[in-house]
N, CA and C atoms as a LAMMPS dump frame, in Angstrom:
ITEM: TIMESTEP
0
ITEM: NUMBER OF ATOMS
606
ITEM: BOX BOUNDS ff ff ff
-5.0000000000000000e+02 5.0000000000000000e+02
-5.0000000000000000e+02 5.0000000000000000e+02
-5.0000000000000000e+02 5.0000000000000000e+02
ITEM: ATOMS id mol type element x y z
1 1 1 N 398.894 -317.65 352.912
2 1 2 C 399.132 -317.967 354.327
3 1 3 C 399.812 -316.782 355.002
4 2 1 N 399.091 -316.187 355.894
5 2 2 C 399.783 -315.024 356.812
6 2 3 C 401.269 -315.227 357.432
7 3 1 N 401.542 -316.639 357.716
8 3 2 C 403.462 -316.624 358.209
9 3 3 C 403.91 -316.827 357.327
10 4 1 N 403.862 -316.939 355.89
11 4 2 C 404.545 -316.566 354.704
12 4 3 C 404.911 -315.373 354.713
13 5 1 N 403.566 -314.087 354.482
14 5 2 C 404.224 -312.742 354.316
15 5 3 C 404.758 -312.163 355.586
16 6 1 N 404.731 -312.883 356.794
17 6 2 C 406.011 -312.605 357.41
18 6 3 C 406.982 -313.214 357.818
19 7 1 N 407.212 -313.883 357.151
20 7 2 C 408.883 -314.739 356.941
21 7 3 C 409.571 -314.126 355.874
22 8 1 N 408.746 -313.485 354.63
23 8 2 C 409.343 -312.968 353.93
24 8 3 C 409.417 -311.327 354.069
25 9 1 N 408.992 -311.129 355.216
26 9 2 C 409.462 -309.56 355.461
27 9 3 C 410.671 -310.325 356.484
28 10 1 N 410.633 -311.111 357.073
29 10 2 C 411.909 -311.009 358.411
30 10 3 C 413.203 -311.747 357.678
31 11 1 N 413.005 -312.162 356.281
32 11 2 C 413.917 -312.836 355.253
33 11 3 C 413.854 -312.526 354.098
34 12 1 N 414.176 -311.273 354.124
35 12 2 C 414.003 -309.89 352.938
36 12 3 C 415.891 -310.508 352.342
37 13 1 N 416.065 -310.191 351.213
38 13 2 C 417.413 -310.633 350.789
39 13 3 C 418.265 -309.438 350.665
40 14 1 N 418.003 -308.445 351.67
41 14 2 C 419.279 -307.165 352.334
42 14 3 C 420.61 -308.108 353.115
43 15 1 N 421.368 -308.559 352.571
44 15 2 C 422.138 -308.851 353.963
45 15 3 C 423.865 -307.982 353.717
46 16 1 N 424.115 -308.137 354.79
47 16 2 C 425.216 -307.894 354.904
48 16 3 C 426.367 -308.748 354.937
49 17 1 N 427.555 -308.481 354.421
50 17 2 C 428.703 -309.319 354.251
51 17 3 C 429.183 -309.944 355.907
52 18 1 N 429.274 -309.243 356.635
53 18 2 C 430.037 -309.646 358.172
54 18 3 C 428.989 -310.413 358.566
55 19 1 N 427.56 -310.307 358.904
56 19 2 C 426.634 -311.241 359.186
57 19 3 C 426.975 -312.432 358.374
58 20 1 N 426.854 -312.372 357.319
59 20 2 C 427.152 -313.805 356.447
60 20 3 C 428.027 -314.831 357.368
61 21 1 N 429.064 -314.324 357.825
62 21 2 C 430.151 -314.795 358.147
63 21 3 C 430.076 -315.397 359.747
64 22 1 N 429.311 -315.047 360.075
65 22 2 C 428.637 -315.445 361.446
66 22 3 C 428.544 -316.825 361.696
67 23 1 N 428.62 -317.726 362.507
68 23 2 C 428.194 -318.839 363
69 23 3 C 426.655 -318.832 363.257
70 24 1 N 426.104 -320.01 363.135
71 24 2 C 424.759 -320.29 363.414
72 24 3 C 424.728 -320.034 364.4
73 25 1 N 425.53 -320.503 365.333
74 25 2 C 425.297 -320.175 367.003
75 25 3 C 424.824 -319.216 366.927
76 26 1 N 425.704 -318.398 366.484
77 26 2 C 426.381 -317.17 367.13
78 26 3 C 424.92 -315.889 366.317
79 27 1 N 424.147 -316.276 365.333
80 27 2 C 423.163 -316.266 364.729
81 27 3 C 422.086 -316.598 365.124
82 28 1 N 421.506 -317.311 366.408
83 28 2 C 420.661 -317.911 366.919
84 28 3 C 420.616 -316.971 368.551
85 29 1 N 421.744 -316.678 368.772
86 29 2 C 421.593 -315.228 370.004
87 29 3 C 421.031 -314.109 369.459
88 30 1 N 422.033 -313.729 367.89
89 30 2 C 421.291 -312.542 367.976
90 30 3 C 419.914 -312.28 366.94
91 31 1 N 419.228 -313.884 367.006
92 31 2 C 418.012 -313.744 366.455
93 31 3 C 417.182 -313.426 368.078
94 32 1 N 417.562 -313.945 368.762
95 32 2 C 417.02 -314.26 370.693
96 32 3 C 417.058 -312.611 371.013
97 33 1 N 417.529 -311.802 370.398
98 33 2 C 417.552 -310.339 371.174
99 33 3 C 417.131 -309.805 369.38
100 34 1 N 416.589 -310.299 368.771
101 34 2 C 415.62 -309.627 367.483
102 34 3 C 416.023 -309.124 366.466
103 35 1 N 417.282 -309.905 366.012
104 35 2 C 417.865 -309.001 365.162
105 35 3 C 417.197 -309.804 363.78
106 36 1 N 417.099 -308.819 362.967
107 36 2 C 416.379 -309.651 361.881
108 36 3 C 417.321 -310.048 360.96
109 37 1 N 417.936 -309.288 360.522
110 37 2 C 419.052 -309.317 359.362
111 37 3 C 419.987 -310.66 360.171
112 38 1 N 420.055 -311.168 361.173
113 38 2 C 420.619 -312.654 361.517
114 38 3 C 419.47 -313.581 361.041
115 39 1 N 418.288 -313.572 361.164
116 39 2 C 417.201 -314.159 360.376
117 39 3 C 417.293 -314.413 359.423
118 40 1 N 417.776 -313.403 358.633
119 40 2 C 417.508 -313.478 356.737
120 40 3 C 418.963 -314.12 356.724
121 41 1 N 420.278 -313.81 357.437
122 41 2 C 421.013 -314.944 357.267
123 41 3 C 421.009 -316.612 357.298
124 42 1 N 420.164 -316.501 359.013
125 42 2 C 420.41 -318.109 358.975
126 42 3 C 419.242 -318.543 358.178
127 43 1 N 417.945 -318.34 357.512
128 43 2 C 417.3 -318.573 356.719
129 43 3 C 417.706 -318.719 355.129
130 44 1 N 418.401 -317.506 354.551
131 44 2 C 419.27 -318.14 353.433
132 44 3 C 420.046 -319.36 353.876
133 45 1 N 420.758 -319.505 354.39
134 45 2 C 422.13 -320.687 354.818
135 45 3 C 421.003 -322.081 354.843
136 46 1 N 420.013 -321.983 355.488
137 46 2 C 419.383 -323.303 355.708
138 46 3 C 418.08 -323.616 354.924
139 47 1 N 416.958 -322.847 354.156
140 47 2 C 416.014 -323.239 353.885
141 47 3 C 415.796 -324.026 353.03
142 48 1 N 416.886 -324.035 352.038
143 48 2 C 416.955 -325.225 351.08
144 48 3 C 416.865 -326.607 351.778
145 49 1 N 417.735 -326.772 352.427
146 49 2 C 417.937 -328.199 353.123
147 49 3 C 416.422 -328.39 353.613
148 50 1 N 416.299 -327.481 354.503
149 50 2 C 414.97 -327.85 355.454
150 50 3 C 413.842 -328.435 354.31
151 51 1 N 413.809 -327.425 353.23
152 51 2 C 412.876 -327.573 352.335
153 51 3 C 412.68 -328.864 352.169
154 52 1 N 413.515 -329.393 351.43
155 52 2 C 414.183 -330.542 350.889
156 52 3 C 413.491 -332.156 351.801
157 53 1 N 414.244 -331.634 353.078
158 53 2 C 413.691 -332.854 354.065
159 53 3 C 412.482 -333.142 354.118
160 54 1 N 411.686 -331.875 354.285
161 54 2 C 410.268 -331.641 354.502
162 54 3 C 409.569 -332.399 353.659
163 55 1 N 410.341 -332.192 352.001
164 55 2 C 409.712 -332.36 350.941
165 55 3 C 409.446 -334.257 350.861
166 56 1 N 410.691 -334.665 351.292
167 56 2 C 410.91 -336.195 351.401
168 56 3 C 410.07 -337.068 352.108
169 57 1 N 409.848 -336.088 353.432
170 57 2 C 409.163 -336.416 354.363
171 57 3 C 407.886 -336.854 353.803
172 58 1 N 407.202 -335.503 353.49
173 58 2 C 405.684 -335.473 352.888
174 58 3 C 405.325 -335.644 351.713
175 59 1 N 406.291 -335.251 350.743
176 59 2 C 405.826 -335.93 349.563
177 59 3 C 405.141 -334.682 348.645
178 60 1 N 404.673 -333.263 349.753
179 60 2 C 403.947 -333.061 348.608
180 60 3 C 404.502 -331.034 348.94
181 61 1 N 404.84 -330.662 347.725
182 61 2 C 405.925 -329.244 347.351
183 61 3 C 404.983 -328.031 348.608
184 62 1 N 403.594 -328.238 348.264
185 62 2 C 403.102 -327.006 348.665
186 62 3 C 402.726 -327.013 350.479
187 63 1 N 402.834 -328.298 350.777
188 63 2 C 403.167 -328.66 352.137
189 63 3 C 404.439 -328.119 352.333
190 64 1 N 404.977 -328.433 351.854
191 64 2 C 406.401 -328.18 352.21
192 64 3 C 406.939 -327.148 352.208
193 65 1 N 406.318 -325.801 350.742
194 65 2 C 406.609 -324.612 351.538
195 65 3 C 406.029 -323.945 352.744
196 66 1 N 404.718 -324.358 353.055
197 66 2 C 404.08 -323.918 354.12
198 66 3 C 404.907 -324.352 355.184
199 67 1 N 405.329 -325.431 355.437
200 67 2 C 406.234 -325.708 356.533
201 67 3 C 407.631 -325.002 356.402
202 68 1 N 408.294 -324.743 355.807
203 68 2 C 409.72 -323.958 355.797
204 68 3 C 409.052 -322.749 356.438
205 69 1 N 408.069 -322.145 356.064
206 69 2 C 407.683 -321.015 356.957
207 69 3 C 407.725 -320.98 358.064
208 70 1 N 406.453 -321.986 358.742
209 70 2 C 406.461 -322.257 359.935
210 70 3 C 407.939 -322.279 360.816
211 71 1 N 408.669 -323.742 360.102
212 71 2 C 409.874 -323.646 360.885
213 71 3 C 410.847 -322.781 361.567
214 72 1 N 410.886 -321.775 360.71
215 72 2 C 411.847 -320.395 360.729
216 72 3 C 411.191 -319.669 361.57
217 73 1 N 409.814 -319.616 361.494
218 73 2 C 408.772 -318.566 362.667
219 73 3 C 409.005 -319.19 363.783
220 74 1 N 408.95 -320.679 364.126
221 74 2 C 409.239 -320.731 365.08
222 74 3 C 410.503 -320.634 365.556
223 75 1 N 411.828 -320.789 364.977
224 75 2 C 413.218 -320.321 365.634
225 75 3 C 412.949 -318.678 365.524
226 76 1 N 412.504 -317.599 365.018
227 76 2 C 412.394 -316.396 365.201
228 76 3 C 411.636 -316.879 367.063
229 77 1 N 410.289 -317.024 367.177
230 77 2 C 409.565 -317.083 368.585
231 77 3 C 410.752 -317.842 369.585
232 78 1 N 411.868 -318.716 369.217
233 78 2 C 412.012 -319.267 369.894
234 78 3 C 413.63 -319.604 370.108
235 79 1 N 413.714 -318.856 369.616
236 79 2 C 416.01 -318.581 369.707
237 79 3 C 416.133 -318.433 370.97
238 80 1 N 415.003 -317.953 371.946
239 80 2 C 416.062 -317.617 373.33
240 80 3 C 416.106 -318.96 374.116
241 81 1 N 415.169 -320.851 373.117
242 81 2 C 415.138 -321.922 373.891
243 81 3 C 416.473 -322.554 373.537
244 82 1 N 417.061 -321.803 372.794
245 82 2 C 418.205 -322.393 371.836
246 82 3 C 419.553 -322.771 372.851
247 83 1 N 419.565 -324.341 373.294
248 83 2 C 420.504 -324.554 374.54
249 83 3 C 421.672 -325.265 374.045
250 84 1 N 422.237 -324.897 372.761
251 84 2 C 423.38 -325.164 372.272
252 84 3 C 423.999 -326.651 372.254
253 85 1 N 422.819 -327.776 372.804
254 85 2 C 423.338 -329.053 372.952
255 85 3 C 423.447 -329.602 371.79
256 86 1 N 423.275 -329.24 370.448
257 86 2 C 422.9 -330.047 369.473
258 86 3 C 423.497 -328.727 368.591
259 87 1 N 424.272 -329.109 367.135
260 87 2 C 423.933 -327.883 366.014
261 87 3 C 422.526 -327.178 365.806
262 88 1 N 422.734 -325.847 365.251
263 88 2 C 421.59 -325.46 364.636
264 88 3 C 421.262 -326.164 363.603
265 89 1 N 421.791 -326.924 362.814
266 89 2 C 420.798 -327.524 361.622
267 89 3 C 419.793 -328.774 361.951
268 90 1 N 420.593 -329.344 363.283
269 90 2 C 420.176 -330.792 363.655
270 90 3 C 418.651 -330.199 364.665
271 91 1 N 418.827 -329.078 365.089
272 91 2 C 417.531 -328.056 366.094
273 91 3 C 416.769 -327.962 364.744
274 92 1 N 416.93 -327.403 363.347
275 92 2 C 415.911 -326.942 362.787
276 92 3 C 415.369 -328.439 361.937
277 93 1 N 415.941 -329.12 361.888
278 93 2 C 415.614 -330.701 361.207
279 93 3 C 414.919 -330.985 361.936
280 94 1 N 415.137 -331.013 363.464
281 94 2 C 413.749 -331.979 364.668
282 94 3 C 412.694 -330.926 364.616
283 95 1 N 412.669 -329.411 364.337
284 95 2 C 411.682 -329.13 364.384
285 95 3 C 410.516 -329.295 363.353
286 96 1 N 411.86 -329.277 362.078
287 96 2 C 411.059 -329.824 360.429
288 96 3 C 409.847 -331.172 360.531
289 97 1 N 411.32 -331.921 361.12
290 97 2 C 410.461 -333.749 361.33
291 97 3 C 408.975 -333.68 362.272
292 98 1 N 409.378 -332.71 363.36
293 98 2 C 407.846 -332.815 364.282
294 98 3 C 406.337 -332.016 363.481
295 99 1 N 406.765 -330.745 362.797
296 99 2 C 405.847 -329.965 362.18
297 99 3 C 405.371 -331.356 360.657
298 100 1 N 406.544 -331.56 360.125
299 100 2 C 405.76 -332.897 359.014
300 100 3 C 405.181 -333.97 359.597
301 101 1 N 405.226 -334.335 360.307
302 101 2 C 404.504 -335.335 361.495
303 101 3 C 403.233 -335.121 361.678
304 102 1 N 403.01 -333.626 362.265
305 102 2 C 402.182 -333.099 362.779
306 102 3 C 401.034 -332.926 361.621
307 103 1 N 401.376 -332.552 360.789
308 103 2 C 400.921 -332.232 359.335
309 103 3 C 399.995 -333.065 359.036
310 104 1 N 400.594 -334.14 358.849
311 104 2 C 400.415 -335.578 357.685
312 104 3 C 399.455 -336.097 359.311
313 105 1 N 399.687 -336.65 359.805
314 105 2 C 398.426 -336.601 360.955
315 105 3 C 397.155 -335.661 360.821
316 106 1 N 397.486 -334.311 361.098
317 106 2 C 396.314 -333.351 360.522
318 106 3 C 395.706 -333.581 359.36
319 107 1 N 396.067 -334.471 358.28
320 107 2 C 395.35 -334.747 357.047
321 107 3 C 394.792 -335.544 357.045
322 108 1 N 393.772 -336.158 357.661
323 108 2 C 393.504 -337.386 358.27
324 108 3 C 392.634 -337.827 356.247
325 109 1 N 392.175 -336.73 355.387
326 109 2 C 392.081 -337.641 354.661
327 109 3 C 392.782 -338.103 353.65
328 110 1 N 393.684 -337.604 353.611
329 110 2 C 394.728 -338.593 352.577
330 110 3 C 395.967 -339.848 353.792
331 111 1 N 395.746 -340.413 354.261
332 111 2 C 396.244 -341.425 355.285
333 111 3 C 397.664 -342.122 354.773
334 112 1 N 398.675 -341.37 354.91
335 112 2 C 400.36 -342.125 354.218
336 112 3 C 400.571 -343.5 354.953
337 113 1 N 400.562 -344.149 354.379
338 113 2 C 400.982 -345.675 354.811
339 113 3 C 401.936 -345.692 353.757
340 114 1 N 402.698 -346.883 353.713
341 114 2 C 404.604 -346.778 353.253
342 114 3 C 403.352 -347.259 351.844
343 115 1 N 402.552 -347.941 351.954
344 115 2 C 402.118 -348.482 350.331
345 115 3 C 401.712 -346.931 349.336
346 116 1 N 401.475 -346.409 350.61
347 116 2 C 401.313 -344.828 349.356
348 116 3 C 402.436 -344.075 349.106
349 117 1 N 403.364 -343.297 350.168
350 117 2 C 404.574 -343.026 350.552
351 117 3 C 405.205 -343.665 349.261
352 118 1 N 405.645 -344.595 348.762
353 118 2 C 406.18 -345.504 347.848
354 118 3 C 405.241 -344.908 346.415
355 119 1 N 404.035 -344.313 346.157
356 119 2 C 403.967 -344.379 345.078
357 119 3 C 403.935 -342.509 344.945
358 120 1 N 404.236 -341.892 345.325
359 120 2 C 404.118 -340.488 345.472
360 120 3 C 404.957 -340.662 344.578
361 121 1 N 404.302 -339.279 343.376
362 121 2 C 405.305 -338.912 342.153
363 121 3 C 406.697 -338.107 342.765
364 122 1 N 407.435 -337.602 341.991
365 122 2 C 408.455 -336.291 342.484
366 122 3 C 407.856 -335.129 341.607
367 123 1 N 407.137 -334.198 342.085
368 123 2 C 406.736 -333.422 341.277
369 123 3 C 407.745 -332.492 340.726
370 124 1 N 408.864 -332.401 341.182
371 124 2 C 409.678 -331.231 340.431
372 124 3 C 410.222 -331.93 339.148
373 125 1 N 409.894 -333.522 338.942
374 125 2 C 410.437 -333.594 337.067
375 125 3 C 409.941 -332.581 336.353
376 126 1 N 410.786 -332.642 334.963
377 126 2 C 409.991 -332.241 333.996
378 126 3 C 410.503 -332.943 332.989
379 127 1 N 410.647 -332.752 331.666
380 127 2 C 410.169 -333.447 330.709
381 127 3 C 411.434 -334.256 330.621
382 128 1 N 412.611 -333.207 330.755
383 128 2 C 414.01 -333.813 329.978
384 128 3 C 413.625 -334.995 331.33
385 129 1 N 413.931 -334.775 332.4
386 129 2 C 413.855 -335.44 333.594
387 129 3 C 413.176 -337.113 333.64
388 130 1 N 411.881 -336.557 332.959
389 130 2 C 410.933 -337.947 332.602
390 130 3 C 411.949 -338.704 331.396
391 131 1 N 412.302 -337.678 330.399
392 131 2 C 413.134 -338.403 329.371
393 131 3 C 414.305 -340.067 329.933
394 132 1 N 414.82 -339.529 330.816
395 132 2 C 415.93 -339.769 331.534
396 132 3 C 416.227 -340.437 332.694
397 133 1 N 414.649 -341.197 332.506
398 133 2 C 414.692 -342.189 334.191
399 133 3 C 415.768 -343.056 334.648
400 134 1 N 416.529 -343.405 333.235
401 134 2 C 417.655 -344.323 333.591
402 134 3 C 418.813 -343.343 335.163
403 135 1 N 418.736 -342.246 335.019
404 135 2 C 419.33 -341.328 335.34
405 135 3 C 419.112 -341.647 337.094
406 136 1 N 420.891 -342.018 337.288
407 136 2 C 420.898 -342.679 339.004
408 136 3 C 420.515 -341.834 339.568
409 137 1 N 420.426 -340.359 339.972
410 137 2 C 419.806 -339.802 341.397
411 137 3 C 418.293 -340.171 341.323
412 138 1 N 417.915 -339.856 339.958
413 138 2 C 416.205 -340.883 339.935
414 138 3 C 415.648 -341.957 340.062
415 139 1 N 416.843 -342.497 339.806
416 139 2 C 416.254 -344.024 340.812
417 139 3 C 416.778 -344.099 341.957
418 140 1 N 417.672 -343.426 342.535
419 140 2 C 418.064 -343.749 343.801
420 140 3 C 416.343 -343.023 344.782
421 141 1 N 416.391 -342.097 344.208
422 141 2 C 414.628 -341.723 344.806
423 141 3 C 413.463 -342.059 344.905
424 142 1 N 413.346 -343.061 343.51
425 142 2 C 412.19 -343.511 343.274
426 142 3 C 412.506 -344.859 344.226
427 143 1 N 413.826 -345.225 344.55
428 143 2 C 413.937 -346.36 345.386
429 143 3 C 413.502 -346.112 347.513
430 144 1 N 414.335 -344.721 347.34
431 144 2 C 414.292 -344.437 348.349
432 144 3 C 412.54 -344.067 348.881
433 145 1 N 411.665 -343.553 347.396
434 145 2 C 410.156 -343.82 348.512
435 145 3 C 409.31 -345.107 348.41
436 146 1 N 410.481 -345.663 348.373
437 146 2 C 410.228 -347.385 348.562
438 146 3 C 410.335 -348.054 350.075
439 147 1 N 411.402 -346.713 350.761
440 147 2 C 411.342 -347.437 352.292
441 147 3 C 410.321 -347.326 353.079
442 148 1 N 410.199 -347.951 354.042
443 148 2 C 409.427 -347.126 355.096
444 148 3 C 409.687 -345.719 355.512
445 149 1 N 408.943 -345.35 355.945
446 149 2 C 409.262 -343.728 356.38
447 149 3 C 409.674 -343.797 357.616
448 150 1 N 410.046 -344.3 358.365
449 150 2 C 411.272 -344.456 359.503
450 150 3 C 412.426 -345.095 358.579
451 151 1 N 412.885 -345.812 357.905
452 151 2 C 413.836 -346.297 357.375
453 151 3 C 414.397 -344.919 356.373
454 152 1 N 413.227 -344.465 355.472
455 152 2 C 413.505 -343.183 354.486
456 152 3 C 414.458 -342.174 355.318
457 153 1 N 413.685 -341.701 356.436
458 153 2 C 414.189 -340.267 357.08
459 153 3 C 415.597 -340.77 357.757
460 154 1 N 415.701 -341.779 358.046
461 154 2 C 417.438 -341.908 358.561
462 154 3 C 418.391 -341.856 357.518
463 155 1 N 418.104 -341.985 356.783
464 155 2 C 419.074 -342.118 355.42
465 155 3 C 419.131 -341.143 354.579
466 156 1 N 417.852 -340.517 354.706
467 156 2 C 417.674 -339.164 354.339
468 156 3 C 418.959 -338.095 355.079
469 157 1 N 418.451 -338.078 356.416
470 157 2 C 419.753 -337.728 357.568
471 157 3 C 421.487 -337.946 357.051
472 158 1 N 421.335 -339.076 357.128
473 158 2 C 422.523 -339.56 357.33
474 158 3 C 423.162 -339.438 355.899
475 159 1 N 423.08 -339.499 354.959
476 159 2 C 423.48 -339.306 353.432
477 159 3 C 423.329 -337.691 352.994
478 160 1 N 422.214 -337.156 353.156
479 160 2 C 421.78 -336.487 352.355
480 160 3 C 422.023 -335.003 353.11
481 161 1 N 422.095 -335.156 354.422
482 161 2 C 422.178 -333.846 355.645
483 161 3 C 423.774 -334.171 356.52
484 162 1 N 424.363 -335.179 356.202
485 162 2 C 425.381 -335.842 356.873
486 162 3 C 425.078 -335.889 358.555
487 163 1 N 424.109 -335.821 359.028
488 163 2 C 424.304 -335.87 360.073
489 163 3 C 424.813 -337.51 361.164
490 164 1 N 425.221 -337.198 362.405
491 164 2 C 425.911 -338.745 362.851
492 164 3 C 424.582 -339.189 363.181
493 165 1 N 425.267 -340.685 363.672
494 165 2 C 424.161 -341.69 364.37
495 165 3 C 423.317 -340.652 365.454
496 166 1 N 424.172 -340.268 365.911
497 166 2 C 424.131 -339.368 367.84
498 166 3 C 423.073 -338.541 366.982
499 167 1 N 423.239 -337.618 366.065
500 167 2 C 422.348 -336.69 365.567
501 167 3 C 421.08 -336.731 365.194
502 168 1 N 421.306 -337.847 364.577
503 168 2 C 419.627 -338.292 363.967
504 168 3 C 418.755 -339.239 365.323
505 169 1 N 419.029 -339.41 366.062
506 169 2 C 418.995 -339.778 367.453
507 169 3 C 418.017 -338.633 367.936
508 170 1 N 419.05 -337.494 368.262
509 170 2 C 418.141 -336.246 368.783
510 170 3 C 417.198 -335.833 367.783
511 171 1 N 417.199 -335.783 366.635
512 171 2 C 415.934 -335.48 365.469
513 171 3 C 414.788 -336.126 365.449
514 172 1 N 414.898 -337.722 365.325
515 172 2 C 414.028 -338.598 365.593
516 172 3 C 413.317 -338.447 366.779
517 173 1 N 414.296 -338.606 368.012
518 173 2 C 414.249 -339.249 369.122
519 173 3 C 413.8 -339.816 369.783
520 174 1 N 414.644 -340.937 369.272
521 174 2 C 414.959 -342.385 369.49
522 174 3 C 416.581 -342.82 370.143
523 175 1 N 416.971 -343.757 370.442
524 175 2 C 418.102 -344.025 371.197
525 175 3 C 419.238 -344.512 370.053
526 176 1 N 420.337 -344.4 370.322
527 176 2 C 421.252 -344.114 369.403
528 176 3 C 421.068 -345.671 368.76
529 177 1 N 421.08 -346.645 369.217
530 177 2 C 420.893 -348.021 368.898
531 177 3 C 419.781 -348.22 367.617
532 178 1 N 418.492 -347.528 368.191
533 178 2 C 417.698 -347.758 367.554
534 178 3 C 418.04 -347.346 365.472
535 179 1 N 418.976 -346.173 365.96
536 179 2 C 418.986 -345.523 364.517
537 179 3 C 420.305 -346.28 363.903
538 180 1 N 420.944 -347.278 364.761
539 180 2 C 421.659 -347.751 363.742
540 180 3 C 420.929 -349.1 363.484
541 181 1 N 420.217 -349.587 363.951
542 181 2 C 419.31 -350.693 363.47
543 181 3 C 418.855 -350.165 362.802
544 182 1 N 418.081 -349.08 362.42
545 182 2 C 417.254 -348.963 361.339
546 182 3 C 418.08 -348.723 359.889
547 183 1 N 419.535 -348.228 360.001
548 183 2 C 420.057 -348.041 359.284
549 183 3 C 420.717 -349.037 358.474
550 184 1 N 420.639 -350.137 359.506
551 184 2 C 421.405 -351.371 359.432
552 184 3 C 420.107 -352.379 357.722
553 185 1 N 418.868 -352.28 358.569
554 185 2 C 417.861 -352.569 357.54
555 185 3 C 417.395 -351.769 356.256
556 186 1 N 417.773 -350.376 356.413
557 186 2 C 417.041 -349.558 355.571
558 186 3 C 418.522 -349.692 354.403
559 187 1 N 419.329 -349.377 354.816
560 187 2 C 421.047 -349.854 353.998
561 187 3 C 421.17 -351.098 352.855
562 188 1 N 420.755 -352.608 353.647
563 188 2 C 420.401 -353.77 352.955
564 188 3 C 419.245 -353.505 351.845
565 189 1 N 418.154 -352.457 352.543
566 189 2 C 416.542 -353.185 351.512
567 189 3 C 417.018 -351.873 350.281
568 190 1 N 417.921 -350.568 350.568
569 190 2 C 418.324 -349.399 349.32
570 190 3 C 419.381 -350.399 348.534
571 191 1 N 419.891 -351.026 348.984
572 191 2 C 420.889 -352.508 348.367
573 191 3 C 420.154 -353.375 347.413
574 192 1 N 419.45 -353.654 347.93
575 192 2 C 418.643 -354.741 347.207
576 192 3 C 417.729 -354.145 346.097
577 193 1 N 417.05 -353.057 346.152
578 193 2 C 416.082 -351.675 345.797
579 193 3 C 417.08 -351.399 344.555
580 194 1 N 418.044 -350.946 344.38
581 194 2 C 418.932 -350.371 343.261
582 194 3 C 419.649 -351.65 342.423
583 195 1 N 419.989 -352.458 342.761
584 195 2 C 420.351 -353.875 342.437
585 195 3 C 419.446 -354.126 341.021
586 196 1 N 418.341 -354.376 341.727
587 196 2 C 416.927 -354.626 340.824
588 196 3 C 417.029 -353.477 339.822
589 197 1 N 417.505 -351.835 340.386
590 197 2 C 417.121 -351.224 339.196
591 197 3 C 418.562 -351.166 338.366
592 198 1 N 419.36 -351.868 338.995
593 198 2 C 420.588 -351.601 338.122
594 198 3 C 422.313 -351.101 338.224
595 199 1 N 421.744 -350.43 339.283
596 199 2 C 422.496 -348.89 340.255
597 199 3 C 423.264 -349.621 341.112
598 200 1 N 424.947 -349.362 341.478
599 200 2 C 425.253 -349.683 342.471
600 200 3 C 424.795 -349.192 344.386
601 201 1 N 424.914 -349.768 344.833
602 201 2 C 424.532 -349.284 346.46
603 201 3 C 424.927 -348.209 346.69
604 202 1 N 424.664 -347.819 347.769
605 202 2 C 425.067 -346.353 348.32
606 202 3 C 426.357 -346.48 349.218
C-alpha cells in the first residue's frame, strides 16, 4: 500500500529527546507548519492504541494496519483542522472509528452483524495463549466480542482508552446520554458474559 511507505518515511524512528517531551497539542501545530520529526513523535506516542481500537473494531490485524496508516496521513493532511476542542487522542480515535466504519461498509462481502463480530478469532494467540484460555484478559475478550458493536466500542473507550462519558460522545457522536445508556446495558450483559465464564465483572 503506497500510504504505508509514506507513513513510514514521515515516522522514521530519528527522534529527538526535547520533541519527545512536547505536548500533543503542542505537536499537532507543529505537524500544521510540516514538521515531520513532531509526526514520528506523535505517531510513536499513539499508534499502538489506535492500532488496538481499530483492531477491536474490525476484527481483522491486516485491516487494521492499513488503517493506522491512513489515520496518521490524515492528521499529517490535516493538523491545521486541529481546533483544540477535544484531546488529541479522543481527535485520532473519531477518526480511527469513522475510517473502520467506512471500511467494514466497503466490504460489502463479508457483512459484520454482532452474530459474526462475536465469533471472530483473536488472531494474535499463539500456542502458550491457546494453552491458557482459562486466562482472564481472554475471556474478558472473547466476552467482550460478544457485545454488540455499539455496546463493544464504548467500553472499549471507556476501560481500555479511559476516555469520559463527554469523550466517547464526541468519538461516537452521539449525545452524552446516549453513551451512558449504552454503557449502562453493555456493563450488565459484560456482567452476566464473565459470570457464566467464571471471571469477576469489570
Amino acid at each position: 500500500m503506497q500510504n504505508q511507505y509514506v507513513l513510514r518515511d514521515i515516522a522514521s524512528p530519528h527522534l529527538r529527546g526535547s520533541a519527545q517531551e512536547t505536548s500533543d497539542e503542542a505537536l499537532i501545530g507543529l505537524i500544521a507548519d510540516g514538521d515531520k520529526r513532531a509526526m514520528q513523535v506523535l505517531y510513536a506516542r499513539h499508534n499502538v492504541r489506535v492500532y488496538r481500537f481499530i483492531l477491536r473494531l474490525a476484527g481483522n490485524q491486516s485491516l487494521a494496519e492499513d488503517l493506522v496508516s491512513e489515520v496518521f496521513l490524515d492528521v499529517w493532511r490535516q493538523a491545521e483542522a486541529f481546533e483544540s476542542k477535544s484531546q488529541v487522542s479522543t481527535w485520532l480515535l473519531a477518526i480511527a472509528r469513522y475510517k473502520s466504519l467506512s471500511a467494514l461498509r466497503r466490504r460489502t462481502d463479508e457483512h459484520l452483524d454482532d452474530q459474526t463480530a462475536a465469533t471472530i478469532e483473536d488472531t494474535a494467540d499463539d500456542p502458550e495463549t491457546v494453552a491458557h484460555k482459562k486466562d482472564r484478559s481472554t475471556i474478558v475478550q472473547k466476552c467482550l466480542r460478544q457485545l454488540s458493536p455499539a455496546h463493544r466500542e464504548v467500553i472499549d473507550l471507556v476501560y481500555y482508552h479511559e476516555k469520559s462519558v463527554d469523550e466517547v460522545a464526541q468519538i461516537v457522536g452521539v449525545p452524552a446520554a446516549t453513551v451512558k445508556t449504552r454503557m449502562f446495558y453493555a456493563r450488565n450483559k459484560m456482567a452476566d458474559l464473565l459470570k457464566q465464564s467464571g471471571v469477576s465483572a469489570l
